[in-house]
N, C-alpha and C positions, 0 to 999 in steps of 0.2 A: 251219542257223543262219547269218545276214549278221550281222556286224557292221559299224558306221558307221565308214568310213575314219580319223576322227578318234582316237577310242576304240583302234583296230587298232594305228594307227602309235605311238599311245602303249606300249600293251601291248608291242609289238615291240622300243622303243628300250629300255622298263626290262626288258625281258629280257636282249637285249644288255648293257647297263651296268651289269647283275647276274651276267654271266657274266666279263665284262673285270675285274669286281673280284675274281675268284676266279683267272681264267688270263688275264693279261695276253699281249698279239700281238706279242714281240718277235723278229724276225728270226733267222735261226739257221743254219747251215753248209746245213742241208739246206732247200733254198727249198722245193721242192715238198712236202716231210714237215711243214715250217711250214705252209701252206699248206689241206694236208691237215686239220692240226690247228682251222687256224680255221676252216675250212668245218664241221666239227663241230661247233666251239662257237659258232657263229654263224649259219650257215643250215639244219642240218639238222631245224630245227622247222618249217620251211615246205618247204624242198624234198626233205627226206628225208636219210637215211644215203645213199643210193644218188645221189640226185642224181637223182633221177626226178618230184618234185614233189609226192608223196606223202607229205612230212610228218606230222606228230602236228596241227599245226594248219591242215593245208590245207584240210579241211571247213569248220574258220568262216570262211575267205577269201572276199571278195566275188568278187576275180577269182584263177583257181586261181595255184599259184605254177608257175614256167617248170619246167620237165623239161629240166635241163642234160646230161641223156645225148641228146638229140635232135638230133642233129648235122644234120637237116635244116632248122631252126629256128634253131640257134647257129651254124651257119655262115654266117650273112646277117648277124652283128651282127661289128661290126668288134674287133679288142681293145681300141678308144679307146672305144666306145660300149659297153661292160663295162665297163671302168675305170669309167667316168662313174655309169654305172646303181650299181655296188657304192661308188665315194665318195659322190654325191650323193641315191640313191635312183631310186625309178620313178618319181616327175614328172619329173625332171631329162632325162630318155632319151623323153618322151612314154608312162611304163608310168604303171601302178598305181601310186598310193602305198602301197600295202598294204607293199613294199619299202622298208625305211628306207634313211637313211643309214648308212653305216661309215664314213665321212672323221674320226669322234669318237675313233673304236675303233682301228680300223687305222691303220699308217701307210702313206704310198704305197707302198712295199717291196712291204708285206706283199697291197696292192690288187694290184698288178701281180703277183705271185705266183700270188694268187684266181684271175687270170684266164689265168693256165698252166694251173692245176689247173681249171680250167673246162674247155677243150681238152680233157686229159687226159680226162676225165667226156664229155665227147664225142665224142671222136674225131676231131677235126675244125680246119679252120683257117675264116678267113672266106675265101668266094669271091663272086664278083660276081652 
């Protein structure tokens, strides 16, 4: 099943802004256990518990969602062009929109944090 990119990013943001109203992202002694936390409550329906891309909704995805354990793949995106993708979404980076934005959700703390716990889920740093 495709659904229309419009329709998608919809569904995706009132899921988000339905989760934030239950567990708000606010920063906390343990950056990466924060971190941890909002990867859960924010991407693990498109890219999985595991961070593999396997989600609950990555079937109805037009384009499949990234496999952040794929360190051959996330080590070509820099930490600024992650930042970018997780505040402003996948058009902002040249991806999918399927990707929303988090710059609503999160505050930059907690983006830059996302993109340790990315790492972490990867293994991996950017190389050229």
């Amino acid at each position: 099943m495709v659904m229309k990119k419009g329709i998608w990013s919809l569904l995706a943001l009132t899921m988000a802004l339905s989760a934030a109203a239950v567990m708000p992202a606010y920063a906390t002694d343990d950056e990466l256990g924060n971190a941890e936390n909002n990867y859960r409550l924010y991407c693990t329906s498109c890219h999985g518990p595991n961070g593999d891309g396997k989600g609950e909704l990555a079937e109805m995805m037009e384009v499949p969602p990234r496999d952040h354990t794929d360190a051959s793949k996330m080590s070509k995106r820099t930490d600024e062009q992650l930042f970018m993708t997780i505040s402003e979404g996948g058009e902002a980076t040249g991806f999918n929109s399927c990707m929303p934005p988090h710059n609503t959700i999160l505050q930059k703390e907690d983006i830059r944090s996302m993109v340790k716990y990315l790492r972490k889920l990867c293994k991996c740093n950017y190389t050229k």
